[in-house]
C-alpha positions, 0 to 999 in steps of 0.5 A: 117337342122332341128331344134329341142326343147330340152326337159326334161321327168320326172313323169309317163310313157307315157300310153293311159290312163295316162294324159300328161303335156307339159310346154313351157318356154318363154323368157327368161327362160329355163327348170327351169321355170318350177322347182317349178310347173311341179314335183307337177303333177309327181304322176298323169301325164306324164311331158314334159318340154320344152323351146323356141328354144336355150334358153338352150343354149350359142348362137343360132344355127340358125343365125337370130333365128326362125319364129313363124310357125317354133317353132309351128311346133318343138312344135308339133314334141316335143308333137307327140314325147312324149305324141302320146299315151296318151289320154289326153294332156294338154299344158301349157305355159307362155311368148313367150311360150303362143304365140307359144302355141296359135298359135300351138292350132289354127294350131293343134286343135285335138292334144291337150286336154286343152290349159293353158297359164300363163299371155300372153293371145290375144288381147294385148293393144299395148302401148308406154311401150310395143313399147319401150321395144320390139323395144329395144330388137329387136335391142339388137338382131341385135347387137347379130348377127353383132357380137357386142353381149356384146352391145346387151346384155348390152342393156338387161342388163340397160333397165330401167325395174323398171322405164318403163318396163311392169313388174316393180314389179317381187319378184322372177323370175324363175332359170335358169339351163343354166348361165344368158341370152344373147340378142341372146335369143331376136329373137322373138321381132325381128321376131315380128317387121320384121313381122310388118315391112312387113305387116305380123303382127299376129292380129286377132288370133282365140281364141283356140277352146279347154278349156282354162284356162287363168291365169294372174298377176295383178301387172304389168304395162302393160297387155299381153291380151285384155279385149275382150278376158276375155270376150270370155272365160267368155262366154264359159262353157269349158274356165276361167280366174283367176288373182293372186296377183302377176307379170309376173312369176306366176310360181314362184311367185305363184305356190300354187296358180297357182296349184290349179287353174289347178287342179280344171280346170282339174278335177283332 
């Protein structure tokens, strides 16, 4: 059986001359990650909005969630679907949604046009406050799948975030369409530490060959990039990065910002 991203159209038709947007949500967000950014480019791009698998839904159809390469390859599907007309396709991605969207950049180099990923960068420190609240939702998510799910999402639920998580200060975070989240939506932390577990962590990922616009807040505990790749995107004509006054849901919290960011990245 194959598994599919589900995804939302608006904006112009999809044409050869027309650019496209693909937004890719991450945890633990659906669609509406995207409802105060992605309408502001309906007048001048096709718009394709998409989120990690099952997020959209009550519980996961595949048991034990999905792999990296088997979302990176949804997400090409998704893209070759929706934009295989369009000249000019433009990848834009925050959370998990900026991890896939890297990796589908390495895999898929002459897909897209520009790759803009929104707070999850490469190069991540790994420190105790990202250990601890990783680990922890992992194992939220194996309680989700021995169906003890209402322990798993208690776990989700009294996780001391304000005292030891990586974004103690987020003002307002994006609507969710779909009801509130449940630990079944923690399949990457778990595919992240059964990956470490056997030997397989991703480390080393190539930076993406294509501009590259890298956008990230600063108030938050813990960062999601090295200071070494800020240093590579310095030292490239085609790349930047931006830090905006704000935590981990840019989108939300800063989206005038974080609009004209993108424009002046695109030219447009």
């Amino acid at each position: 059986m194959r598994f599919e991203l589900t995804t939302q159209t608006s904006g112009l038709p999809v044409g050869k001359k027309t650019p496209a947007l693909v937004f890719l949500a991450g945890f633990p967000d659906d669609h509406g990650s995207w409802l105060e950014l992605a309408p502001r480019f309906n007048s001048t791009h096709s718009i394709v909005v998409t989120c990690m698998p099952d997020y959209d839904k009550k519980k996961l159809d595949k048991p034990w969630g999905y792999g990296f390469e088997e979302i990176v390859d949804m997400l090409s599907r998704v893209i070759n679907k929706h934009t295989c007309e369009s000249e000019s396709v433009t990848l834009v991605a925050h959370d998990w949604g900026a991890f896939v969207a890297i990796l589908y950049a390495n895999k898929y180099p002459d897909a897209i046009k520009n790759l803009i990923t929104l707070d999850v960068g490469l190069g991540a420190p790994i420190g105790l406050v990202t250990v601890t609240y990783q680990l922890w939702l992992a194992i939220a998510f194996i309680f989700s799948q021995l169906w003890l799910g209402t322990i798993g999402d208690l776990m989700m639920l009294l996780f001391p975030w304000k005292l030891i998580g990586p974004c103690p200060y987020e003002t307002k975070i994006p609507k969710r369409l779909s009801g509130r989240p449940g630990s079944y939506m923690c399949y990457p932390y778990f595919q992240l530490w059964k990956m470490v577990l056997f030997g397989k962590a991703p480390t080393n990922i190539p930076m993406p060959a294509m501009p590259y616009l890298y956008v990230f807040g600063k108030n938050k505990r813990s960062t999601f990039h090295g200071t070494g790749f800020l240093e590579k995107l310095s030292q490239r004509s085609d790349c930047c990065y931006k830090m905006l006054d704000c935590g981990h849901f840019i989108q939300v919290q800063k989206p005038d910002e974080l609009e004209t960011e993108m424009r002046s990245f695109l030219g447009i």
